[in-house]
N, C-alpha and C positions, 0 to 999 in steps of 0.2 A: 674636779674643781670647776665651779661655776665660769661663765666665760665672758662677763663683762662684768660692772661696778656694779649696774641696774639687776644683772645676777646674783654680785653677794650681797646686796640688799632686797632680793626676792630667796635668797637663800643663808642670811648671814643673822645679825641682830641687835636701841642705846635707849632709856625711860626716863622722857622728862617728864614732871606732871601733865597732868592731864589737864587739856587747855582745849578752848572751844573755837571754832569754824574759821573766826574772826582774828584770833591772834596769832595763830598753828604757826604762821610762817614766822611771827617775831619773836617769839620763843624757840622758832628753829636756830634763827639769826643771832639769838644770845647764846645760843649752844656752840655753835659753829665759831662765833667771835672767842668763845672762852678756850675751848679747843685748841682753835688756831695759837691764840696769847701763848699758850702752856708749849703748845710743840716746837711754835717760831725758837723758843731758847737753846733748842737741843739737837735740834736737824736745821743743816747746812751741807752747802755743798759737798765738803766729803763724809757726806752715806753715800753708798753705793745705790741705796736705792733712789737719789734725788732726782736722778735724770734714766731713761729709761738705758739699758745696758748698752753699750757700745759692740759688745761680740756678735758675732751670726747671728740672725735670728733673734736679735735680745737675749740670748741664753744666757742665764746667771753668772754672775763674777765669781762665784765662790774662793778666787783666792783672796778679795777684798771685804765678802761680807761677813763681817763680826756677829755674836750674841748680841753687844749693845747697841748694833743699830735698829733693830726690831722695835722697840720701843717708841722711839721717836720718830721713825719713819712711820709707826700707824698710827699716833695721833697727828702726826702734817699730815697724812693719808687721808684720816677721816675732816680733818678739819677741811681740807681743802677739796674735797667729795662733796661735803657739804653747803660749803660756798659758793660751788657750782649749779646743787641742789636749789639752795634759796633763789638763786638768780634765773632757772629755770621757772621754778614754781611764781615767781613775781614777776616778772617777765608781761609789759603790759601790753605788747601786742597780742592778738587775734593767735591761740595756740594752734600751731600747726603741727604734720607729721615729723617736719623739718625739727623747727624750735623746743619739740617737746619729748618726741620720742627718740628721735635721734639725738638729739642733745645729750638725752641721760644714756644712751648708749657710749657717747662719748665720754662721758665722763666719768671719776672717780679712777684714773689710772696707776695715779700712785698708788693709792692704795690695793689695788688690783696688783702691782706689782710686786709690793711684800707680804702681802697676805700669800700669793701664788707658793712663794720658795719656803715662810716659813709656816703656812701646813704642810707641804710636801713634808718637808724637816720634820716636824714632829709626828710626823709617820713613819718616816725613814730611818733617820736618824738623830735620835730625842734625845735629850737627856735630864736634870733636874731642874736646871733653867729652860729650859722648852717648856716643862710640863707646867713648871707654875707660872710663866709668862702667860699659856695658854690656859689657863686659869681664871686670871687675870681681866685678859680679852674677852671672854667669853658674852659678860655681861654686857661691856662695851659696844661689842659687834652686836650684839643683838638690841642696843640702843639705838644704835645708828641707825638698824637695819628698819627698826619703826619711826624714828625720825624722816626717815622717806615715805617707808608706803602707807603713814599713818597722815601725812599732810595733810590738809584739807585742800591748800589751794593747789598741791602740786598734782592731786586725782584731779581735780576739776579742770584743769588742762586737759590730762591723760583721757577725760570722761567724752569730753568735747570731740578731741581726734576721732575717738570710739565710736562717736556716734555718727561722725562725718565720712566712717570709714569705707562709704559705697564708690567715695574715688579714688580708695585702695584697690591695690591688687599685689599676685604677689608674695615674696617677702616681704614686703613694707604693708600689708595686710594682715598675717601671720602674726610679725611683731606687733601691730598694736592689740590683737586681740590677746594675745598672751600677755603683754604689758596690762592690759587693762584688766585681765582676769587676775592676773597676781596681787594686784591691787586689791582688787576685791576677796580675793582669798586671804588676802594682809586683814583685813577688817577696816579697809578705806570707806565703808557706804554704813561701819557700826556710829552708835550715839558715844559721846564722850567719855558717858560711866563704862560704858563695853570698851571702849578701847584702850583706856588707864586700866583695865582687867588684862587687857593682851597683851598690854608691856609688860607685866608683870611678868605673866605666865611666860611668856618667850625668854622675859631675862629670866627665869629659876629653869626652864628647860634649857637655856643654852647652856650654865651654869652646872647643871645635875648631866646631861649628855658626855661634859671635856671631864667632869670628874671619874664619869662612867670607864669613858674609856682610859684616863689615867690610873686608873683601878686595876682596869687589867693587867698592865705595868706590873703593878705592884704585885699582884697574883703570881706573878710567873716565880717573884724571886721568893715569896713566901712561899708558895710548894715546890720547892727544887727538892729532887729525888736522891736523894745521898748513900748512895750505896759506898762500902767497905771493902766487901769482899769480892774479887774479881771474877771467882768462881760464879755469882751471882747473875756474871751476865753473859754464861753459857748461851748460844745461839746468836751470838753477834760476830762481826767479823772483826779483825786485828783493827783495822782501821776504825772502825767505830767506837770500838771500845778506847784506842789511843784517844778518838774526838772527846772522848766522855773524861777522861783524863783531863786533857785539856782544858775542858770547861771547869773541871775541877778547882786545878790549879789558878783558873783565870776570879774564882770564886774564892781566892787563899784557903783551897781545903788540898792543898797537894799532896797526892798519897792516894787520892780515893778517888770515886767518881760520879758524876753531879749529870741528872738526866732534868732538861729541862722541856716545860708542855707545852706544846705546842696550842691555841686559842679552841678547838674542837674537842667534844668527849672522846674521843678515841683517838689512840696516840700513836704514829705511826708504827714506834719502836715494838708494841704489845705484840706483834706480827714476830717477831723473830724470837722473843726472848722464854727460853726455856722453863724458867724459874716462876712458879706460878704464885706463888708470894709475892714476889715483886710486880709480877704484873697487877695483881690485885693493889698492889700500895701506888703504884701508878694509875690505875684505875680511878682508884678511889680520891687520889688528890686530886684529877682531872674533875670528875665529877661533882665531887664537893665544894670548890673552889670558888667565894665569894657567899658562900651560906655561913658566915661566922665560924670557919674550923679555924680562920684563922686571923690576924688583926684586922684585915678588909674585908669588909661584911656590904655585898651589893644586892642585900635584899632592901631596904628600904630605899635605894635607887627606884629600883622597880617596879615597887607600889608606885611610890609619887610620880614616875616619870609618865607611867598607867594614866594616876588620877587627873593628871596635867593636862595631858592629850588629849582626855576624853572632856574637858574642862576648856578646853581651849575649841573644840569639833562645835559640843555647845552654844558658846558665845558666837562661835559664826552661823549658826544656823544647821548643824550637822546633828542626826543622832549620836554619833560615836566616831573615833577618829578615822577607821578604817573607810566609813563613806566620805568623808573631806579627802583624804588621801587619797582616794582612790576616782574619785569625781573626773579626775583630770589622766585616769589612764588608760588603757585599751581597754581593761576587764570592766572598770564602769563602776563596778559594787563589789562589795565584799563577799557579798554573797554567789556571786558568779564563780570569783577564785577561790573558794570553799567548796563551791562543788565539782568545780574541773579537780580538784588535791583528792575529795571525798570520793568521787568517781574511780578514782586512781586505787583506793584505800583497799578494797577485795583482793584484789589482782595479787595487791603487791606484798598483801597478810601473808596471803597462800604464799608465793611464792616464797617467803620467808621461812614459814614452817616448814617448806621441802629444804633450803638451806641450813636448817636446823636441825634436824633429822640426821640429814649427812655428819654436821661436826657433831652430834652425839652420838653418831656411832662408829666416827674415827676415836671420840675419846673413850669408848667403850673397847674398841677394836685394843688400843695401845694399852689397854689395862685400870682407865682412869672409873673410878667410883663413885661420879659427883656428873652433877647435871651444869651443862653449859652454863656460866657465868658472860657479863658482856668484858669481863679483863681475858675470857678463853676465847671470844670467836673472833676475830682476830689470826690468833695463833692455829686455829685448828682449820679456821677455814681456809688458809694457805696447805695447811698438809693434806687436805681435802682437795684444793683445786691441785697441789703436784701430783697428787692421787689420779686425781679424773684426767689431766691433762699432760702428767710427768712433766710437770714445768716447774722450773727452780727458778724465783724470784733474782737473787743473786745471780744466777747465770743471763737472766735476761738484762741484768742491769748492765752487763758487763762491755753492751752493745749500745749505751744509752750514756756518753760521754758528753757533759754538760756542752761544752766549746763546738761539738760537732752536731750535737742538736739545734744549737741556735744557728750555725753557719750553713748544714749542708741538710738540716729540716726547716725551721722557720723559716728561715730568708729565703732556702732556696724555694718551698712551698710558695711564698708571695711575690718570687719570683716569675713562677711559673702561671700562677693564677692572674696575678694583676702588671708584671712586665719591672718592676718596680727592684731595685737594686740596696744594698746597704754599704755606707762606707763610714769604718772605724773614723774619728776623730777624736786623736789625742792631744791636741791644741786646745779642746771646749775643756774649761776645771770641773771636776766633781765634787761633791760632799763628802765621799769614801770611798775608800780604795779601791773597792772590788766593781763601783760603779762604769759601764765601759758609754760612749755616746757614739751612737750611728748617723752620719748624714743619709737621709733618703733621696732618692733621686727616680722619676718616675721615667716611667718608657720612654721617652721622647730624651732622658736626658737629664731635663727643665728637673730643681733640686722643690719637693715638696716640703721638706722641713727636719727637724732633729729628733733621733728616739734616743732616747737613756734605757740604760737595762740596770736592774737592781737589784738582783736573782738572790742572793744569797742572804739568809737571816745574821740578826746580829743583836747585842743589848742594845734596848731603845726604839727596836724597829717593832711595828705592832705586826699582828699575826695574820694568818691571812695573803690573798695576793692579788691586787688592784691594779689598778693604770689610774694616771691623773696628769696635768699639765703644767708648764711653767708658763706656758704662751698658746693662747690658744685662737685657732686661725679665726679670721677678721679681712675682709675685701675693705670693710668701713675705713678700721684703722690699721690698712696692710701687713697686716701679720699671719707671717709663716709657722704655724704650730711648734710647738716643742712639745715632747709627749713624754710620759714615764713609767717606765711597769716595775711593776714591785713581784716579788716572792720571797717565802720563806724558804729555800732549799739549805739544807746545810750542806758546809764546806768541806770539803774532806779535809781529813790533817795535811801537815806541809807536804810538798814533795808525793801526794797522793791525789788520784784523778776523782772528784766529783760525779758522782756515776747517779743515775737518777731512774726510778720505778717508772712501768709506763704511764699512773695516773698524771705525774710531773713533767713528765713529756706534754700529755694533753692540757693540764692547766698552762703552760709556757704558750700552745700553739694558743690557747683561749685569751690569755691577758694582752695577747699581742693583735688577738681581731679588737680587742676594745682602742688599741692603741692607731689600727687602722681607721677605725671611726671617727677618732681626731684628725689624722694626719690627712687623709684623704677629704675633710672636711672641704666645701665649696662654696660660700654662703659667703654673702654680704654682713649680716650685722651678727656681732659675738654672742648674745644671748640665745643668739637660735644655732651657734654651731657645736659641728663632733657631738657629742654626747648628751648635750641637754637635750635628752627626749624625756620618756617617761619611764620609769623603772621598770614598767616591766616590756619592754622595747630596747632599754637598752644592752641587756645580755643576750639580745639574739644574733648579733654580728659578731660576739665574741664566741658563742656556746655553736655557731654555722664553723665557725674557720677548725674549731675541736677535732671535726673528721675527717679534714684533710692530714691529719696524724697518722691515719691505718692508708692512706693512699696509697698503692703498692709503688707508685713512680715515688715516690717522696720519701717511702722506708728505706728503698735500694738507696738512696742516695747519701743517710744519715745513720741508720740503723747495723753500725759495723762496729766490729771488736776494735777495743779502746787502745789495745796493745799490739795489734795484729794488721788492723784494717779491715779485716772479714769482712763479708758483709753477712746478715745474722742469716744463718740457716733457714732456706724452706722450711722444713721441718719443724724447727723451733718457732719459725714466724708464724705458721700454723697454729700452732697452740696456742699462741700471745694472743693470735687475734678469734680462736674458739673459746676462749678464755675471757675475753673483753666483759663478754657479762655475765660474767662469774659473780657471787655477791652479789648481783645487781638488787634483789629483794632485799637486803640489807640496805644498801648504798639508798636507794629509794625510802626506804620508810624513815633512816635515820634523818633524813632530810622534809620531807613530806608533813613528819613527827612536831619540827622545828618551825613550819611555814602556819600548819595548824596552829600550831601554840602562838605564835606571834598575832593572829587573827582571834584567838580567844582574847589576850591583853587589849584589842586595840579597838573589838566591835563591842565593849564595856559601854554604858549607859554613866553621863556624869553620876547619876546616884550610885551607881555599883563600880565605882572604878576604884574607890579605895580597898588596897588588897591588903589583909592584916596578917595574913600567912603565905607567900611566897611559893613555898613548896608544896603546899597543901595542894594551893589553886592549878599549880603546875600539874601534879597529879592527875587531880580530877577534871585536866583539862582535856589529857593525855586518854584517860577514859572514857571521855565523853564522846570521844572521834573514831573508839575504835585502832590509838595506836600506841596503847601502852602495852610492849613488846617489853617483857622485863632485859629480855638478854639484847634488846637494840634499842638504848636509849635514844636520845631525840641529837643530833649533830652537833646546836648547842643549846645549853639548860639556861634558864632565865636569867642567873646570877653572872653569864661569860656570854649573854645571845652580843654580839655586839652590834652584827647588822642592823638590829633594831632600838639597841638601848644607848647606842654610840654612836650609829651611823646614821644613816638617809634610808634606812632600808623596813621604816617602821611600819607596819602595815602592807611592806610588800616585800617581805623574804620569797612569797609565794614565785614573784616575776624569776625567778632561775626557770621552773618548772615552767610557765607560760610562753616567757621567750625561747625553751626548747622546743614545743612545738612548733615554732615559727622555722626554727634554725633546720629543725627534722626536714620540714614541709619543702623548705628552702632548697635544702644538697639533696634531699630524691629528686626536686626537678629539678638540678641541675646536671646530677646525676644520666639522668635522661635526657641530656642534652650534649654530653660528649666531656661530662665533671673537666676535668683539671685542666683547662684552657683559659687561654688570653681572654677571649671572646665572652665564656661565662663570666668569669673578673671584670670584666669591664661593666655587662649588663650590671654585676653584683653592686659593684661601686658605683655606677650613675645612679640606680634607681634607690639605694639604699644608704652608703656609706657616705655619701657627699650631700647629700639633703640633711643631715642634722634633723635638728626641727623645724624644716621651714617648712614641710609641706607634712599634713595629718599624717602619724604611722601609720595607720592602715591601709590608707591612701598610696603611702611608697609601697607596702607590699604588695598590692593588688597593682600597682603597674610593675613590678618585677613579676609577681604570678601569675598575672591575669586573674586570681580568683584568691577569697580569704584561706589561710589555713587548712589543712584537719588535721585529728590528730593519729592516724593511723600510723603514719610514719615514724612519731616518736614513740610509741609503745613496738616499733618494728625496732628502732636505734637504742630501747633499751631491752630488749628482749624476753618484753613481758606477753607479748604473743606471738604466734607463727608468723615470720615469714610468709607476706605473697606468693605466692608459685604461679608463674606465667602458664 
């Protein structure tokens, strides 16, 4: 979540005509007064969101805020955002940094404040009035969001600061130049007929993006897996298959049992289940899903959202979208993060075809007459790593108790690193039940701000596992963050412990560095705090804290039998962790496969961006790179990519892989510095987690490393070559 108004209007989106240099602002003024008339009737005092929250930290009321106050509370939002907006932009004193950049930093709160809990919500916990309200909005907010940065007179403030800015310094330097480039990135410096072009295009992309992702929604319940026979799902455990029940019955098919997909082509379940029919019918729904097999068809998404982007790159002066996007981030060009992935692409072929090898000739060994499919490896490459390593998935789970992973791993790990404590609060309300809230409290005591945990999927909640905010930290407008991490882990049945694989271990330690990058925020004004960096910088605080997971002080401490206490076997911990990169040619290409293809969509030329075959184009994109692996498709296929066709992640899926070299780069020297101490914590967090964007990423990691990256470390962390030897 963006972290100021002047944020969701550099990230958000309202299209009045198109109106020239001289009138922009009173045509804003008729917009803003009309606005205002319509919401003054329906928002009063009691919304909840009228006045800013009374609880800790502002934390949400949730036991006061209704569906209908959403509505009214974001047209008094925008109306009075805007009203703000005008009296900036016309403002007839001499613009200063005071009156013009901090102004709009200050402003737009209410609406910052129900926009905040009702995107959370339609991530979290959605339902059919979420989705079509956020429908709804869509166009709206992307109105708005050019009704700002498309002003004439309110850039000619913002231009004036800009260019006065040699008696900045600073964060009050930082921000205006970032204010001023947003703007310009907005199409503040296009001609009139360009910018009535950009309204457009922003309102049908914000409009095609909330459909995207409501799409997927729909997906899940259109391929639900309906099995009968119980015999069918030979290789599951009692408890699982009770779950599968359950969902059944919660779907009114009671009797039988209902597997539902998770947003990735590969589906966790394919790993255990016997029956090679069904894995194929799971397979295949996964894969298919959103190509017309069934009523939601997210090919024509895809095209247009393509031709938009590359339509919109255009108009601002860009070849294609992937250099606009990418203009403003470490890698520079598209062409840099295509050959850092391409670079990657040898290594990690090979290494595949040895992983391949092996499951065909485990499935050779047991008898089987058929050449690895991608609904078999999965299955076979577990029977293969208990082979190579006599290690049973199940049995490792059995040391991986959700409640004791987040209490005597997470916390305790950010304990140990950064001195910093958690304490339960069951006085703050939630949105759902399973939801728990943590007060932070840093070393010294002094209370840093609030964490929610969201662990556990549910209908409504989208897929995947992020971190976002309800309040995000602000020295300007003294506020203490509240942060929130999501996942999809499912629950075990009643009365049964939640037991979790080690990659779920590592994604919990992962969404919880992002949620540090918030909490530990330090920064004066909200635009530049926690996480507004640049995408591919912002998963390297998350993808660095991943390996404090294998830290042998931090396993002994959480790593114990759920029924017993144990603590898990040398022995066994051994293998977990000779094991770690097991698959790893697989785990790489399938991802690699997805980052590629997202860079083929996005480096399109406006003349070639309309795509009239979907699948074709995927294909041949797939080939073109070098990773069309029949038996390891791509992580996600065009018609479910959602990072890019629903998220922020358009043009840079790639940043996972980039900000892992940074994170590699990062725990070897820290590593060599004595790893799991206060002292590293601390360097980590000044130089990195509390600067946000106030100071150039590069810039924070060269005063934490003294020196840029390489990338030796990360092909050492995923075991695509030897080992150093001292």
């Amino acid at each position: 979540m963006r972290k100021s108004l002047i944020a969701i209007a550099i990230g958000a989106t309202l299209s009045v005509a198109a109106c020239s240099d001289k009138d922009a602002t009173e045509q804003t003024q008729q917009v803003a007064a009309q606005t205002e008339q319509t919401a003054a009737t329906e928002f009063n005092e009691s919304n909840p969101f009228y006045e800013a929250s009374t609880l800790d930290y502002q934390a949400p009321d949730f036991t006061q805020i209704k569906f209908e106050h959403f509505r009214p509370a974001f047209e008094a939002g925008m109306a009075e955002h805007m009203e703000e907006i005008v009296a900036i932009a016309s403002n007839t004193e001499l613009a200063t940094f005071e009156n013009t950049i901090v102004a709009m930093e200050r402003s737009g709160r209410l609406l910052s404040r129900v926009s905040s809990v009702f995107y959370n919500l339609a991530g979290s916990n959605s339902n059919d009035d979420i989705r079509d309200l956020q429908g709804e909005l869509a166009p709206k907010m992307a109105r708005h969001r050019d009704n700002i940065m498309l002003n004439a007179d309110l850039f000619a403030r913002v231009q004036a600061v800009y260019d006065n800015r040699m008696m900045l310094e600073g964060e009050d330097l930082r921000l205006t130049e970032e204010t001023y480039n947003s703007f310009v990135r907005a199409g503040a410096k296009l001609n009139d007929e360009a910018q009535a072009e950009i309204r457009e295009v922003n309102a049908e992309l914000s409009s095609l993006t909330t459909e995207f992702q409501r799409n997927l929604m729909k997906l899940v319940d259109e391929n639900l897996i309906v099995v009968e026979d119980k015999a069918e799902l030979a290789g599951l455990s009692d408890s699982e298959i009770t779950r599968l029940a359950e969902t059944a019955k919660a779907e009114g098919m009671e009797g039988k049992y209902v597997i539902k997909l998770t947003n990735t082509t590969r589906q966790p379940i394919l790993q255990s289940l016997e029956n090679r029919k069904l894995r194929q019918r799971i397979w295949e729904a996964s894969a298919n899903r959103g190509t017309g097999n069934t009523e939601t068809d997210n090919r024509p998404l895809v095209s247009r959202l393509s031709e938009l982007r590359a339509q919109k790159a255009n108009l601002l002066g860009y070849d294609n979208w992937g250099l606009y996007v990418l203009d403003t981030s470490m890698a520079k060009t598209p062409t840099a993060a295509q050959n850092m992935l391409r670079d990657l692409v040898p290594a990690v072929v090979s290494n595949v075809a040895q992983e391949q090898a092996a499951i065909q000739d485990m499935i050779e060994a047991e008898g089987g007459d058929f050449e690895v499919k991608p609904w078999d490896w999965a299955f076979y490459a577990e029977k293969v790593r208990s082979d190579k390593y006599a290690i049973d998935s199940d049995e490792v789970k059995q040391y991986f108790e959700i409640n004791r992973v987040v209490e005597d791993g997470v916390f305790f790990a950010m304990n140990q690193l950064f001195g910093i404590t958690f304490h339960q609060r069951d006085d703050i309300p939630v949105y759902a039940d399973d939801v728990l809230v943590y007060e932070v409290k840093d070393v010294d005591g002094s209370t840093l701000g609030l964490f929610y945990t969201d662990w556990y999927t549910r209908d409504g909640k989208r897929g995947g596992a992020w971190m976002s905010s309800f309040v995000s930290q602000s020295h300007l407008l003294g506020n203490k963050p509240v942060i929130l991490n999501n996942m999809n882990i499912k629950k075990a049945a009643d009365g049964e412990p939640t037991l979790l694989s080690f990659d779920e271990v590592s994604t919990m330690f992962h969404e919880v560095g992002h949620a540090l990058h918030g909490l530990f925020s330090d920064v004066k004004y909200p635009s530049l705090a926690g996480t507004s960096v640049s995408r591919d910088y912002v998963e390297f605080p998350s993808t660095f804290q991943e390996d404090w997971t294998m830290h042998p002080k931090v396993l002994a401490n959480y790593a114990r039998h759920h029924e017993t206490g144990e603590q898990i076997p040398d022995e066994l911990l051994a293998k977990v962790l000779a094991a770690k990169n097991f698959n790893m040619g697989f785990d790489t290409l399938e991802y690699i496969s997805s980052a590629l293809l997202d860079f083929e969509y996005h480096t399109l030329s406006a003349d070639a961006a309309k795509i009239d075959d979907v699948l074709a184009f995927e294909e041949a994109a797939l080939a073109r790179n070098g990773v069309d692996v029949e038996a390891v498709p791509p992580r996600y296929k065009s018609t479910y990519f959602a990072h890019v066709f629903a998220g922020g992640y358009s043009a840079g899926y790639y940043a996972y892989m980039w900000s892992e070299v940074l994170a590699a780069d990062a725990f070897a020297y820290l590593g060599e510095r004595g790893g799991l101490t206060i002292e590293n914590g601390q360097a980590f967090r000044e130089a990195i987690l509390s600067k946000g964007n106030s100071i150039d990423p590069m810039k924070q990691y060269i005063n934490f490393r003294g020196q840029e990256p390489s990338v030796e470390a990360l092909l050492e962390r995923r075991g695509l070559t030897p080992p150093k030897i001292d």
